[in-house]
Structures are given as C-alpha cells and as structure tokens.
N, C-alpha and C positions, 0 to 999 in steps of 0.2 A: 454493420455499415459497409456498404459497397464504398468503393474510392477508386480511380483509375488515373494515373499520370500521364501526359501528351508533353514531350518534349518541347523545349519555345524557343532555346537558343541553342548558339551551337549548329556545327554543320551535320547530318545524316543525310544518312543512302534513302532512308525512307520511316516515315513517325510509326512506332511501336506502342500500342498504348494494351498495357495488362492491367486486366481487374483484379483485386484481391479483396478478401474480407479478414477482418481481426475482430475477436473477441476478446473483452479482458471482464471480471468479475471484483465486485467490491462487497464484503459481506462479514458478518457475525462467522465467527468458527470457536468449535468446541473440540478441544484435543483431552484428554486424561485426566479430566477436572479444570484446564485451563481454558478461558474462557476471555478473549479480545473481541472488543467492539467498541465502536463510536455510537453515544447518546448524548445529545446537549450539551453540544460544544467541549466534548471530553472525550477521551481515550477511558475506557472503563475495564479493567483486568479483573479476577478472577485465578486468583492463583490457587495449586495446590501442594506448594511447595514454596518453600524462600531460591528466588532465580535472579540473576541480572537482568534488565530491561534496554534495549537499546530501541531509539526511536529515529527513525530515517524519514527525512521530505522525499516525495518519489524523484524526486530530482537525483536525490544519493545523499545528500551534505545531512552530518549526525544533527539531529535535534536535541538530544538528552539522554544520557545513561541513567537510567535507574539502580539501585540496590533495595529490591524490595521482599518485604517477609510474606509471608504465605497468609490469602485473605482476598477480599477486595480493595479494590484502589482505585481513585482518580484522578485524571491526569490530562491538566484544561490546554486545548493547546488550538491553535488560528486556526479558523478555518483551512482544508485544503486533502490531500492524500498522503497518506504518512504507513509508510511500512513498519511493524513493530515486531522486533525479533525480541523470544524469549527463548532463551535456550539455543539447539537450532530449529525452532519453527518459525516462522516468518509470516504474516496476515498482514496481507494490505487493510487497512481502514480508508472510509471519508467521512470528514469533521466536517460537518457544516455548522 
C-alpha cells in the first residue's frame, strides 16, 4: 500500500509530502514441530514439547499465559490479531 502525508496545520517554509510503502504478513508458520495458526475462531498449536504459551492483542496488553504439555491445543479467542510467543519465537496470527 502506497500512503503519502501533506502537512494541514502548523506554519512551514514549504509542504513536503514522502511516499512510503509497508508491508506486514499474517500466516501459518512451522518451526521444529511447532506449529501456530488461526482456524475457526481459535489459536491452534502444535507443540513438540511441554512450553509456556503467552498470547498478546497487537496492541501489546497480555491476553493469557498458557502452561501447556506437548500435543495439540485449542485456544478460542475474539476475533482480532494476537501475537503468540512460545518460547522465544513469536507468530502473528488473525482470528476471525
């Protein structure tokens, strides 16, 4: 997505307006057997190992700490974008 900002208040010598693009990615990932994704309204794991689970809103504020054993799991949570750190890896999800 292009975006480009044009100053509106405020005094200037003269309007500066820069284009920039960002890209950000929302996806399934699969690390050493472990395995995070969002299906039907759930966070779905894949563990291969007993790990701690923490779930963050992208906002930042904790949703839930998990302590979970090694296996699958499901884990129903509001619609929205939720970072899920196991260990130290970290996979954005979105729950719809």
């Amino acid at each position: 997505r292009n975006l480009s900002f044009t100053p509106t208040t405020g005094y200037a010598l003269r309007n500066v307006t820069v284009p920039f693009t960002f890209t950000y990615t929302v996806g399934n990932e699969t690390i050493d057997g472990l395995r995070v994704y969002a299906a039907g309204g759930a966070l779905r794991l894949t563990l291969p190992k007993a790990e701690t689970v923490h779930i963050y809103h992208v906002e930042g504020s904790l949703v839930k700490t998990l302590t979970l054993s090694a296996g699958d799991h499901v884990q129903p949570l509001p619609s929205g974008v939720y970072l899920v750190r196991v260990g130290e890896r970290v996979t954005k999800i979105l729950v719809k």
